[in-house]
C-alpha positions in Angstrom: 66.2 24.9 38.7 62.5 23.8 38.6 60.8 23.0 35.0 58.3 25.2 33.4 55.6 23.8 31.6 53.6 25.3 28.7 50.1 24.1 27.9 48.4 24.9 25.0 45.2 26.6 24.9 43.6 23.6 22.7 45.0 21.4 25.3 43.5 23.2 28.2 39.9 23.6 26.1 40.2 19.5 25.9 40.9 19.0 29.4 38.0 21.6 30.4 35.8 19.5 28.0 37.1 16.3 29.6 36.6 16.7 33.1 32.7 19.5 32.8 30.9 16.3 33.0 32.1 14.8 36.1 32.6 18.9 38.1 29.1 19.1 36.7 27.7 15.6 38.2 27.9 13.8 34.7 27.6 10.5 34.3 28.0 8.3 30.8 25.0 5.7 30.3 25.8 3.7 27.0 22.8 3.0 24.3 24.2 -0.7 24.6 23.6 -1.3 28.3 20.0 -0.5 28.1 17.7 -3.2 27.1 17.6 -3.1 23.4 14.8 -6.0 23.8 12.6 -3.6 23.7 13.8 -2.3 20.0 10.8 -3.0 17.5 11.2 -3.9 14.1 8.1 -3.2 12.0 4.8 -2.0 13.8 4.9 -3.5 16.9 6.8 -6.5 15.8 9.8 -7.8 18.2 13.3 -7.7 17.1 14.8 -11.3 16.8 18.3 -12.1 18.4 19.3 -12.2 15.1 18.7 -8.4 14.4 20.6 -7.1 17.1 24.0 -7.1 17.5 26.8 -5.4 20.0 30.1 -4.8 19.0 32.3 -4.5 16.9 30.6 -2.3 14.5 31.6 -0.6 11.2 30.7 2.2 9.0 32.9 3.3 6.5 35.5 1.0 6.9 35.9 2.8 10.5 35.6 0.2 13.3 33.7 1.1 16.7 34.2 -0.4 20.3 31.0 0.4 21.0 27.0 0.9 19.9 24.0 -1.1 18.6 23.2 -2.2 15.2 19.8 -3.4 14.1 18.1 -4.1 10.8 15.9 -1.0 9.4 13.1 -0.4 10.2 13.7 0.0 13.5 12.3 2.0 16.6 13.4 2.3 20.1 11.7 4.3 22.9 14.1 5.4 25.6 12.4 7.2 28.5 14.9 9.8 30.0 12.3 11.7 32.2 14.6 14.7 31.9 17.8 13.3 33.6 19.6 13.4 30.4 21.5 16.5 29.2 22.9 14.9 25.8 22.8 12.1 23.3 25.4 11.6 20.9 26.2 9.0 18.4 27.4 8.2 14.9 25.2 6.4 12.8 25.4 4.3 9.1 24.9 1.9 7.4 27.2 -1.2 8.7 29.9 -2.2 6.1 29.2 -5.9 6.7 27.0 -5.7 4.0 29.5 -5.2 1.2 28.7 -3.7 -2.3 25.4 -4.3 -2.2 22.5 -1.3 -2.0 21.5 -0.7 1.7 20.3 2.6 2.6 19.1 4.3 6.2 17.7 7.3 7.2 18.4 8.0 11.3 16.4 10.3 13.1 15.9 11.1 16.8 13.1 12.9 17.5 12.0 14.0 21.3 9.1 14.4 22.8 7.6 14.8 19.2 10.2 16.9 17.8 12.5 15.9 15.1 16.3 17.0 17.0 18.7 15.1 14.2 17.3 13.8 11.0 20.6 12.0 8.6 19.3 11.9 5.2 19.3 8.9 3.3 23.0 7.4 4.3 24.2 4.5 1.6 26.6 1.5 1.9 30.2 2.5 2.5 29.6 6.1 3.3 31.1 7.3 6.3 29.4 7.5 9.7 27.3 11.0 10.5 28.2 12.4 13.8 25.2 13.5 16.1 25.1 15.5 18.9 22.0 16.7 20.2 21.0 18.8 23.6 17.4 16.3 25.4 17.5 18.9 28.3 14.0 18.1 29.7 13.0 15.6 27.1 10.5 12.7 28.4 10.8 10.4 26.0 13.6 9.7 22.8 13.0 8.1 19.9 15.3 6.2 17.6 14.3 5.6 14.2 16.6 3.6 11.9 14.1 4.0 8.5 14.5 2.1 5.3 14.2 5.5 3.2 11.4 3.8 1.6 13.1 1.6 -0.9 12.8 -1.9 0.9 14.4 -3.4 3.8 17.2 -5.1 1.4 20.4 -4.8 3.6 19.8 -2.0 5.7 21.7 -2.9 8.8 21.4 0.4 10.8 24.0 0.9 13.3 24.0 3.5 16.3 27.9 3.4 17.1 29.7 5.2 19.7 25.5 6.2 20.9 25.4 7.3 24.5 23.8 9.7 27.1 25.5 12.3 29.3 23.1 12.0 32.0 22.2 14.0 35.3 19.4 12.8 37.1 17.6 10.0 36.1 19.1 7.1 34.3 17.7 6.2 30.6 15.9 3.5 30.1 14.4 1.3 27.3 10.7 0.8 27.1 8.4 -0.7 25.1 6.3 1.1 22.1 3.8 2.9 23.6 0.8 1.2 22.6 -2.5 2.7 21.4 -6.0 2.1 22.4 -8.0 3.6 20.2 -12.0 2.5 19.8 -12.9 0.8 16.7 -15.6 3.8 15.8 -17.9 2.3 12.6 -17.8 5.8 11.4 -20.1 5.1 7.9 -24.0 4.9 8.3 -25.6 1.2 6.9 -27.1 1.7 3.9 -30.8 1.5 3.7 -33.2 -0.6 2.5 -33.8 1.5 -0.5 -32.0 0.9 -3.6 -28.9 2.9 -4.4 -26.4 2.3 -7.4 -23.2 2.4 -7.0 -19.6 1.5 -8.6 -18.3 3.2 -11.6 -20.2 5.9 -14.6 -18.2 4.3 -16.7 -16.7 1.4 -18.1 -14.3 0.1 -21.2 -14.6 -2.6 -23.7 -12.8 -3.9 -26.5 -15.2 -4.3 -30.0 -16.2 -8.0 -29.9 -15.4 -9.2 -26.3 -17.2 -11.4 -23.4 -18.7 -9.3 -21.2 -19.7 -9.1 -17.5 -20.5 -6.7 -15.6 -23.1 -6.9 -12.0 -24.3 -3.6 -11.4 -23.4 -2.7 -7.8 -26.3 -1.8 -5.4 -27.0 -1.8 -1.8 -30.8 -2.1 -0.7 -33.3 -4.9 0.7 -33.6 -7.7 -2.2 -35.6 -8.9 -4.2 -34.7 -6.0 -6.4 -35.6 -5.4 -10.1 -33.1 -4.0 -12.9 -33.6 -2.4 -16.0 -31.5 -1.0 -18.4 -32.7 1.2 -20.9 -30.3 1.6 -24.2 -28.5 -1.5 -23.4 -26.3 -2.2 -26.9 -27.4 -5.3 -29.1 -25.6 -8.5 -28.1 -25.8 -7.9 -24.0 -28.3 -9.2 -22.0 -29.5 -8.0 -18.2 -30.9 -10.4 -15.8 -33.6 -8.1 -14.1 -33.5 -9.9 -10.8 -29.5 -10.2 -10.3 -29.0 -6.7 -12.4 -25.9 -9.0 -14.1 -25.2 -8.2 -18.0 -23.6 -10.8 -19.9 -22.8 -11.4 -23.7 -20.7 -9.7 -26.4 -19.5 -6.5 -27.2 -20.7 -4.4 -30.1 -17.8 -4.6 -33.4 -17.7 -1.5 -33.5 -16.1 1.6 -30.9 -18.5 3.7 -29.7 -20.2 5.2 -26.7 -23.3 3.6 -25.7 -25.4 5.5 -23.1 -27.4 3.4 -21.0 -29.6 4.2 -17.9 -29.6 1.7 -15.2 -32.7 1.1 -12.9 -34.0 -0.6 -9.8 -36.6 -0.9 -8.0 -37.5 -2.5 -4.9 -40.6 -2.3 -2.4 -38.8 0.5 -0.5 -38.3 2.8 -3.4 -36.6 3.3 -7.1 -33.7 4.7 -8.4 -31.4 5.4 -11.7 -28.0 6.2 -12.6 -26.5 6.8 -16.0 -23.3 4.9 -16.7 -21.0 4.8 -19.9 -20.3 1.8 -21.7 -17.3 2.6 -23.7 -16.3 0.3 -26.8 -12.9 1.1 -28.1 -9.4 0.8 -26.9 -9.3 1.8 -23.5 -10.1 -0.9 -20.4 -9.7 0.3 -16.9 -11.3 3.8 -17.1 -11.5 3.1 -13.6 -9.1 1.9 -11.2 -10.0 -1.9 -10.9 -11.5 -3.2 -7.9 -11.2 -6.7 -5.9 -9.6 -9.3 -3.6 -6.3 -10.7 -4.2 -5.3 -14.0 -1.7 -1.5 -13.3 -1.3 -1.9 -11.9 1.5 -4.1 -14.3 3.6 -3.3 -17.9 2.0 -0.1 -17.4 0.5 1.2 -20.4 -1.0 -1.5 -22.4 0.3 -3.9 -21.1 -1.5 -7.0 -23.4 -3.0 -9.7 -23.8 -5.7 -12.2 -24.0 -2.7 -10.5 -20.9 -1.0 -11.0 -19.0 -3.9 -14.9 -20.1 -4.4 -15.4 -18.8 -0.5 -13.9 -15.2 -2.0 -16.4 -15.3 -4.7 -19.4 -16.0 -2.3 -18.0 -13.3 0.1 -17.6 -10.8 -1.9 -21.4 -11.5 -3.1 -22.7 -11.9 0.7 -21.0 -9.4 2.6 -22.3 -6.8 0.2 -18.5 -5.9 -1.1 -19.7 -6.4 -4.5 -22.6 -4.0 -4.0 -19.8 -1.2 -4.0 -17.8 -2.2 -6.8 -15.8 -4.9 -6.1 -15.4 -7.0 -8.7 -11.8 -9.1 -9.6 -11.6 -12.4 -7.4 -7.8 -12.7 -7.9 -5.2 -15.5 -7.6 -1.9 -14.9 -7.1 1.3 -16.8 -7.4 1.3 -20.4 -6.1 -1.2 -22.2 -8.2 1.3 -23.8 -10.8 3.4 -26.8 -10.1 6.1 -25.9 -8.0 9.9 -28.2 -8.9 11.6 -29.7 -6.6 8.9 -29.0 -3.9 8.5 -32.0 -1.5 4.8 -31.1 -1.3 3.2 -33.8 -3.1 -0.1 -31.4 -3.9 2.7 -28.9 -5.6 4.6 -31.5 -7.7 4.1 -33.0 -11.2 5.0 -32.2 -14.9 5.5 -28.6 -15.3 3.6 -28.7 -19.0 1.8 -30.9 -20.8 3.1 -32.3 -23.9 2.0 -29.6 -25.8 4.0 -27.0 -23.4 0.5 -26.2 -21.8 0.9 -25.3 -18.4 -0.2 -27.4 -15.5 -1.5 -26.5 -12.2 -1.3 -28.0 -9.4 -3.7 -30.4 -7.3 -5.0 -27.8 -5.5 -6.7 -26.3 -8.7 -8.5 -29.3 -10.6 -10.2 -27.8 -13.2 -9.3 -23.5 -13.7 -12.5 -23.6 -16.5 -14.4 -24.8 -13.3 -13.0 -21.8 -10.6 -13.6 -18.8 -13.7 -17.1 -20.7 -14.8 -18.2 -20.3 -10.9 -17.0 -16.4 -10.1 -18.7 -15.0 -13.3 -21.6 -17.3 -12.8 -21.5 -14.6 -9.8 -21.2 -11.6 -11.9 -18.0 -11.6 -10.8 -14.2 -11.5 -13.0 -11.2 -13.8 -12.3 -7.6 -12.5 -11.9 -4.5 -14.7 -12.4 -0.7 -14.2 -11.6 2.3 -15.3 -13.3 5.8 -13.9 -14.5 7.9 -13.5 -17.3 11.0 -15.2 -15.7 11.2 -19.0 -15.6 10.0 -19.4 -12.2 8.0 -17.1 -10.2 8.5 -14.8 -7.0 7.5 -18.4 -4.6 9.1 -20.8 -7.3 6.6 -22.0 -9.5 7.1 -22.3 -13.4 6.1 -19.1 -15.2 5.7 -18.3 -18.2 9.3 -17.7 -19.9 9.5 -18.9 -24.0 5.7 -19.7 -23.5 4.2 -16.7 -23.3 1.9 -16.4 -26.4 0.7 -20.1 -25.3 0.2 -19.1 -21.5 -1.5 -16.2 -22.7 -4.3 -18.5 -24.7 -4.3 -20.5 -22.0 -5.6 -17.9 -19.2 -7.8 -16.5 -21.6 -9.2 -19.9 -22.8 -9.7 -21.0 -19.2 -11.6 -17.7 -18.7 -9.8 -15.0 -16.7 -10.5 -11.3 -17.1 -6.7 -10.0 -15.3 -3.2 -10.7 -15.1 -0.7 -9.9 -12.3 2.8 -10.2 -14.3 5.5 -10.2 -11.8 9.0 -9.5 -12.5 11.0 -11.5 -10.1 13.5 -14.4 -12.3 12.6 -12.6 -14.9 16.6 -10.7 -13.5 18.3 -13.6 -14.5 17.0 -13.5 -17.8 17.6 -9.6 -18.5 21.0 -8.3 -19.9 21.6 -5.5 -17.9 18.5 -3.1 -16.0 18.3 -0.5 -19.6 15.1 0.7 -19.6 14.8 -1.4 -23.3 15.2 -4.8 -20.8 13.0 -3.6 -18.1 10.3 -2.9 -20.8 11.0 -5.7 -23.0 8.9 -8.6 -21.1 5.9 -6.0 -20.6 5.5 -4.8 -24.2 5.8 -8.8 -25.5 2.9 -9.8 -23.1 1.0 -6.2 -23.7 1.2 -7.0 -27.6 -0.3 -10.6 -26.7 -3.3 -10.0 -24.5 -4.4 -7.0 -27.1 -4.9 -9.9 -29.7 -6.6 -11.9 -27.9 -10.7 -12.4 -27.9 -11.0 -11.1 -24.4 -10.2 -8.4 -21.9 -7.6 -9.0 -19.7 -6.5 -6.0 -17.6 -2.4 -6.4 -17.4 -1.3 -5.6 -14.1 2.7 -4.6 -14.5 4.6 -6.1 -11.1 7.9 -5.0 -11.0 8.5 -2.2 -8.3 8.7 1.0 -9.8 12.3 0.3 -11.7 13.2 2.6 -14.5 9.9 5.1 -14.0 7.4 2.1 -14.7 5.0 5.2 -14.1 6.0 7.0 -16.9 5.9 3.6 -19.4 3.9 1.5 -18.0 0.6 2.7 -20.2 2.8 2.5 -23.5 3.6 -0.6 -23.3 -0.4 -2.4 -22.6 -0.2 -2.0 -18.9 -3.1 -0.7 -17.1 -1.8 -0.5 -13.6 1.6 -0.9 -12.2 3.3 -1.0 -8.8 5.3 1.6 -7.8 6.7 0.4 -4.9 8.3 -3.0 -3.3 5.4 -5.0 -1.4 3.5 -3.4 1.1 3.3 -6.3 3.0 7.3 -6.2 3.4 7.3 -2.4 4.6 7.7 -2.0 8.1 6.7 0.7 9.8 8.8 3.6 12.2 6.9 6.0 13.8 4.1 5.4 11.0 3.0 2.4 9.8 4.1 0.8 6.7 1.8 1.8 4.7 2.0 5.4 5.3 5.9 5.3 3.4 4.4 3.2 0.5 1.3 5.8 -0.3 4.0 8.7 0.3 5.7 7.4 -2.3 3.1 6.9 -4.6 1.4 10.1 -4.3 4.8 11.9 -6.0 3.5 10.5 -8.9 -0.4 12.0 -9.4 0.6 13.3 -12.9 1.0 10.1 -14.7 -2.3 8.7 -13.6 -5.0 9.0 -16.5 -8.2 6.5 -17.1 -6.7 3.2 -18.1 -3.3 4.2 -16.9 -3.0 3.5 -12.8 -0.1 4.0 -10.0 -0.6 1.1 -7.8 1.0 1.0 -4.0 -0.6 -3.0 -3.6 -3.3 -4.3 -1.8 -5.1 -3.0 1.5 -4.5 -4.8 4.5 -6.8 -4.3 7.4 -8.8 -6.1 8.7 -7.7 -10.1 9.4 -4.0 -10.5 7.1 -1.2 -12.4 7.2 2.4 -11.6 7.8 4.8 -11.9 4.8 7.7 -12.5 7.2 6.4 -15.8 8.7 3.8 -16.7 5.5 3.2 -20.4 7.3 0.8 -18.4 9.9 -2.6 -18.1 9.7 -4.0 -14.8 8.9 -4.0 -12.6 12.3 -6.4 -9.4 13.2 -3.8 -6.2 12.0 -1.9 -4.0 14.4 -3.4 -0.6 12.6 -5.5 1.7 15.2 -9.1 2.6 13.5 -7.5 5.7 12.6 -4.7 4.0 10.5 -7.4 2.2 8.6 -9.6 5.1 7.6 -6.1 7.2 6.7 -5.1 3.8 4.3 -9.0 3.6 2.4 -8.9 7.7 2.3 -5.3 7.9 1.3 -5.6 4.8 -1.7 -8.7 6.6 -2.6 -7.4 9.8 -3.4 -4.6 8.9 -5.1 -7.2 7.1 -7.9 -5.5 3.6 -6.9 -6.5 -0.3 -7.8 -8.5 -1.3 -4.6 -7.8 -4.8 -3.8 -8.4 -6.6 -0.3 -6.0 -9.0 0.6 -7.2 -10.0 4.1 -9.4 -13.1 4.7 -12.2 -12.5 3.1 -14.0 -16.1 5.7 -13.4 -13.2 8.7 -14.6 -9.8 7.8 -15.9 -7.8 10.7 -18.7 -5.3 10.8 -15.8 -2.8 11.1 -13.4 -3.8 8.3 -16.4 -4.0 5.8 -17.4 -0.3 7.3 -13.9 0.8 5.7 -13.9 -0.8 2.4 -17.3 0.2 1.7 -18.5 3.3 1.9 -20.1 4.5 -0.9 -19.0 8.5 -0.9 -15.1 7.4 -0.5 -15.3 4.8 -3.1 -16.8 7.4 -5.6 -14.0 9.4 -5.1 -11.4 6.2 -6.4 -14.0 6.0 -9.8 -14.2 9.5 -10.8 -14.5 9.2 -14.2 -12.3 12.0 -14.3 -9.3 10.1 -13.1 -7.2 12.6 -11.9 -4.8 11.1 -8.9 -4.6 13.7 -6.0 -2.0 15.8 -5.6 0.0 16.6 -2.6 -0.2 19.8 -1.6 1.0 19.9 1.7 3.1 17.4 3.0 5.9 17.6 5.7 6.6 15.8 8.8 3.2 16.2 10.6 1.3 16.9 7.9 -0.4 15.7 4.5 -2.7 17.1 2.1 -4.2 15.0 -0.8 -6.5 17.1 -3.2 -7.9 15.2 -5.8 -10.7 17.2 -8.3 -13.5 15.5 -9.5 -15.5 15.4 -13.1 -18.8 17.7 -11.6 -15.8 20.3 -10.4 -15.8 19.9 -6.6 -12.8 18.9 -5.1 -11.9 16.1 -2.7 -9.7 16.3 0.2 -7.6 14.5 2.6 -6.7 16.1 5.4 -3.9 13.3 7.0 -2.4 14.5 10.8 0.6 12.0 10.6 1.3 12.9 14.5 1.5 11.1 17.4 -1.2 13.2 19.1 -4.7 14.5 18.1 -5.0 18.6 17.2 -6.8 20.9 15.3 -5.9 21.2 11.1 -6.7 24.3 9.1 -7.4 23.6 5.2 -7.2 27.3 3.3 -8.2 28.2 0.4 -5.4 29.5 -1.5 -3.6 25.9 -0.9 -7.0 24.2 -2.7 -6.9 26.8 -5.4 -10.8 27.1 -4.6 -12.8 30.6 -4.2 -16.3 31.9 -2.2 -18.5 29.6 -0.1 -17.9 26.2 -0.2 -20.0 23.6 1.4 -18.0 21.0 2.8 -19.3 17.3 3.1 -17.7 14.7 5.5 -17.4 11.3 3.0 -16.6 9.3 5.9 -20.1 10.1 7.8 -21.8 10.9 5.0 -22.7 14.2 6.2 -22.6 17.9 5.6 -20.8 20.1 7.9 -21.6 23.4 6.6 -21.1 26.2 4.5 -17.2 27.7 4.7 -15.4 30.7 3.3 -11.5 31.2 2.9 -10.6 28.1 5.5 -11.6 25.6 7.0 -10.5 23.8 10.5 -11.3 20.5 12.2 -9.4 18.5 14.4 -8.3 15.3 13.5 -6.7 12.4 15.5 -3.2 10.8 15.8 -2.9 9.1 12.5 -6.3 10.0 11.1 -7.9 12.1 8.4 -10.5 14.1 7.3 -11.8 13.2 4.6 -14.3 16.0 2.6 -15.5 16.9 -1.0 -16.1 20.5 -1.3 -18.5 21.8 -4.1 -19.2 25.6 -4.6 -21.7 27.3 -3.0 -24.3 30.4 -3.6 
């Protein structure tokens, strides 16, 4: 008697599922035999051998045959040419790494769609299952993203990631790159005299004082300024103002002036004598980002001259910063880096490479210029020189004795010293050098450096900070789709509402122009990878969000075009509003962003950021501005009016760039 067999319908769906691909023509191409070479880590950099591995894999605890894991941030361009009907994978964050904090965000987006986006996965969580139809698609993307939180053990992997493909076969390629014209997009400045930099500025009673009163035009100029408090002198043909403060708080009105044989002009500006320093967001150059920890005396004298010559300080720049590296370093087999940590006394030594610190301040305000120093509450610093742990009162004395008008206080050992991360331990070193520097017989701006942990933005100005970093370095973000950049100043902007005069959000330095990489600091400084576009988003974006403006590229290789970005007068204004509102996003998704920051005189600056990979057209409305009637709308970057507008306004704007306009009302 012949056998019947019964087969389920499950089992029959399976074997349907099973064998469609191959009745259909089918084929399976797996992500691991294409050339993952051509994965980039960072904007444009290579991956290294060392950031790519095949199998095995695992997520979870679940191990996988098959896939590809790389280190976020990652990107890999596959070009399908619409021979592939599907891509599938399961993604995480590989279990190699433990305990410790990683986290990824995946995303595949085709053809400049977003198809599968994971949310931010963690260490140890289980692997996310994708599955998505790239009928037709040209071109895949695959974005392992370090959820903006630093690059700190995010090992991305794409397990079990393959194509059901048709017609063409995949194929890795490299990043698409981008040839965009370096387009000087600001006008030179005349040979007239104009004032710029801040309306206002703050001073403790009884304090040095400095201040050069930024202003492009032809020189020889003349200054003069009328009201000028009792105790401050102005040079009339540098327009510097040196001496001491009043003793008392108060507002002093003064009038600047200057003339030159192409014309005159004035500008009222605020000297206020109380409590309050930074009523501005500070402006300057620090050198972590170019010299690193070879960093000089002379190195830091070229800055000084630079920022005089190149006309920087005509806009407001003002701090000429050092940062770590200029201490003696233990155990270092540098001979320039070694010696006694302190002197007898416990005062702190530096190194070879800064003779005489009296000298390097005497020299920059001999400029008109202020000084910036970095150290750390911990016992060593970020690079491994001593800080300033049990000697802070005396380090403190020291800096302000040797003449320095701003401290960078970085976190970094400073962990090794706290109990646990309370908010009472990450606050504790801040308020005991806070308490210091408000004692002391000079201004010292304290810069708070330690990331963003526990809410620095909501503490940071109670405790004697005036600017504080929200984020891990900018230099260490690297980029996806955008560059880095882009996911620090995202970050930043969710915090507008805690940004007041004297109280800053600070994303770090701006790096265009010539900069050096943090991940191989021993190179010299190279031209940066950001398109023009990129670098008038970055100065628009910093801008509007009311944040510290400091250069860190080499200052011995500015170009016509880097100086173009950092100063234009119109954009800058917008960072010193003496109002000191931060702008507020009010549009942001993943195409789009919309910065509006109002000023003091009631118009209303806008950043109109197209975070695409193409050029288009961008509507602004006025419902989303909260503005009413006519507006005239001026382009900051060009320094030009475009015209009178009603209800909306539309302009197109390139891949990666902005808009950048001030509306005021209009009759």
């Amino acid at each position: 008697m012949a056998r019947r067999y019964r087969i389920s319908r499950i089992a029959v769906l399976l074997i349907v599922t099973a064998i469609a691909p191959v009745l259909r023509g089918a084929e399976t191409v797996w992500l691991s035999d294409l050339d993952i070479s051509k994965m980039t880590v960072g904007w444009g950099e290579p991956v290294k051998d060392a950031s790519i591995q095949k199998q095995p894999l695992t997520i979870g605890g679940r191990k996988f045959d098959r896939g590809v894991g790389s280190h976020a941030d990652s990107v890999l361009f596959v070009e399908l040419a619409g021979g592939s009907k599907r891509f599938s994978a399961r993604v995480g964050v590989d279990s190699e790494v433990g305990s410790n904090i990683g986290s990824i965000e995946f995303k595949v987006i085709g053809d400049d769609k977003e198809l599968f986006s994971s949310g931010v996965m963690k260490a140890q969580e289980a692997a996310k299952e994708l599955d998505v139809d790239v009928t037709g698609v040209k071109t895949l993307i695959l974005i392992a993203g370090s959820a903006g939180d630093g690059v700190s053990y995010d090992h991305a992997d794409w397990a079990d990631a393959k194509f059901e493909v048709t017609g063409v076969k995949p194929k890795a390629v490299d990043r698409p790159s981008v040839d965009e014209e370096m387009v000087i997009l600001t006008p030179r400045p005349g040979p007239a005299p104009k004032i710029n930099g801040p309306r206002v500025y703050g001073a403790r009673p009884g304090s040095p004082f400095i201040y050069r009163i930024p202003c492009t035009g032809e020189r020889p100029m003349t200054f003069t300024a009328k009201k000028l408090p009792k105790g401050l002198k102005l040079d009339e043909t540098t327009g510097i103002i040196t001496g001491t403060t009043p003793e008392k708080a108060k507002k002093h009105k003064v009038t600047f002036g200057v003339s030159n044989e192409h014309g005159k002009a004035k500008r009222d500006f605020t000297l206020a004598v109380g409590d309050t320093l930074a009523l501005t967001p500070p402006m300057g150059w620090n050198h972590w980002y170019t010299w690193y920890d070879r960093i000089t005396d002379a190195h830091m004298r070229q800055a000084a001259d630079v920022m005089i010559d190149s006309g920087m300080a005509d806009f407001g720049y003002q701090y000429v910063n050092i940062d770590d590296c200029w201490m003696i370093r233990p155990g270092s087999k540098d001979p320039e880096l070694i010696g006694e940590n302190r002197k007898a006394d416990g005062t702190i030594n530096t190194n070879s490479r800064f003779p005489d610190m009296k000298a390097l301040t005497e020299y920059i305000h001999g400029k008109g210029l202020r000084a910036g120093l970095y150290t750390g509450p911990g016992p060593t610093t970020c690079a491994g020189f001593v800080a300033s742990y049990e000697h802070e009162q005396q380090d403190a004395v020291t800096f302000a004795e040797w003449g320095f008008d701003f401290l960078k206080y970085d976190w970094c050992s400073y962990g090794r010293i706290a109990k646990d991360n309370s908010l009472a331990e990450l606050q504790k070193p801040y308020i005991l050098m806070g308490d210091i520097l408000k004692k002391l017989d000079r201004d010292i701006l304290l810069n708070i450096c330690q990331y963003g942990m526990g809410n620095v933005w909501e503490w940071g100005g109670q405790v004697g900070g005036h600017c504080w970093r929200t984020t891990g370095d900018l230099g260490l973000e690297r980029g996806t789709l955008l560059p880095g950049f882009y996911h620090i100043g995202l970050a930043n902007a969710q915090h507008w509402q805690y940004a007041k005069p004297g109280q800053w959000n600070d994303p770090d330095y701006i790096l265009i122009g010539f900069v050096g990489n943090a991940f191989r600091s021993g190179d010299p400084a190279r031209r940066t990878s950001l398109s023009a576009n990129e670098q008038y988003s970055y100065m628009s974006m910093w801008c509007l969000m009311a944040s510290p403006l400091f250069y860190s590229g080499d200052m011995g290789r500015l170009d016509e075009f880097t100086l173009n970005v950092l100063c234009n007068a119109e954009v800058i204004e917008v960072d010193q509003d003496p109002l000191g509102r931060q702008g507020k996003p009010i549009v942001q998704d993943k195409g789009t962003l919309v910065l509006a920051k109002p000023m003091e005189d009631g118009s209303m600056a806008v950043g109109l950021f197209n975070l695409r990979e193409a050029g288009r057209p961008m509507t602004l409305n006025w419902e989303q501005l909260g503005l009413k009637g006519k507006q005239r709308v001026r382009d900051l970057w060009r320094q030009e009016d475009i015209g009178v507008f009603e209800g909306e306004f539309e302009t197109q704007v390139a891949r990666h760039g902005v808009a950048m306009l001030r509306f005021f009302a209009s009759r």
